[in-house]
N, C-alpha and C positions, 0 to 999 in steps of 0.2 A: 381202226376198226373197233367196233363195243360189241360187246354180246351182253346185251342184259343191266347194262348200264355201268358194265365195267370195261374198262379200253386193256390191250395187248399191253402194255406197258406195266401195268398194275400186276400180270402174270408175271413177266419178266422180271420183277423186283423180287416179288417174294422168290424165283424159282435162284436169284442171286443169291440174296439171303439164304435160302437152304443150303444152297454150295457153301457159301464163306461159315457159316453155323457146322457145317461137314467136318469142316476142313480144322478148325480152330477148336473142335469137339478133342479130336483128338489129339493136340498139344497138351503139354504137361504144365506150367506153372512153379512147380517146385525149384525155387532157388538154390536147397544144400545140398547141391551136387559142388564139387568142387572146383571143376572146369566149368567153362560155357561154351558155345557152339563156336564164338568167335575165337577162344582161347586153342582151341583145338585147329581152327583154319592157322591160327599162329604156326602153331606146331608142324603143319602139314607145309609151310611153305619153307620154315626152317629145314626140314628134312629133306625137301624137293627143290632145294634152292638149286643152279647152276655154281658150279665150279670150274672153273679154265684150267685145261691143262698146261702142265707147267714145262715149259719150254724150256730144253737145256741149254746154257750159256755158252754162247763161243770165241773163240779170242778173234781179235781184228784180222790176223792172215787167215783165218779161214770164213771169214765175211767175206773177205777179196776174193778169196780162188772160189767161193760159191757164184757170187757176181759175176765174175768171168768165166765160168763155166758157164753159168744160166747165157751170158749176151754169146758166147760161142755158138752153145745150141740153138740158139733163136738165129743168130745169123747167118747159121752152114745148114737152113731146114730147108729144103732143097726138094724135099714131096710136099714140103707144105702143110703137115701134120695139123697143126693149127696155125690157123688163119688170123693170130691173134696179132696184135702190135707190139708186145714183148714188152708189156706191163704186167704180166705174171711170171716170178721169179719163182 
């Protein structure tokens, strides 16, 4: 569509440019800050990182009596509780 011998498109361009001229107006330029934007995403992942908690160690007879307790309860479940295959120990 034209109005006048200019098409919608030619609107659309400059009203982009005003946004991206907006937008870029207001950033800063100045290098001596000390950090940068990305140095600080550094820092925010460092602090945010996951940590696993740490499982306390257990000697081999009490692996076993855990095992056999777990296959006990899974095999005297008798209401059924969970309907699982007794791959969760």
């Amino acid at each position: 569509m034209t109005t006048g011998g200019r098409s919608d498109s030619f609107d659309d361009d400059e009203l982009i440019k005003a946004e991206f001229d907006s937008m870029v107006e207001g950033l800063s330029l100045d290098e001596s800050a000390p950090t940068t934007y990305l140095d600080e995403l550094d820092k925010f992942e460092d602090l945010n990182r996951f940590t696993p908690p740490i499982i306390p160690k257990r000697g081999i007879r009490e692996q076993i009596r855990g095992a056999i307790f777990s296959f006990k309860k899974w095999k005297n479940n008798k209401q059924n509780f969970n309907p699982d295959d007794g791959s969760a120990i």
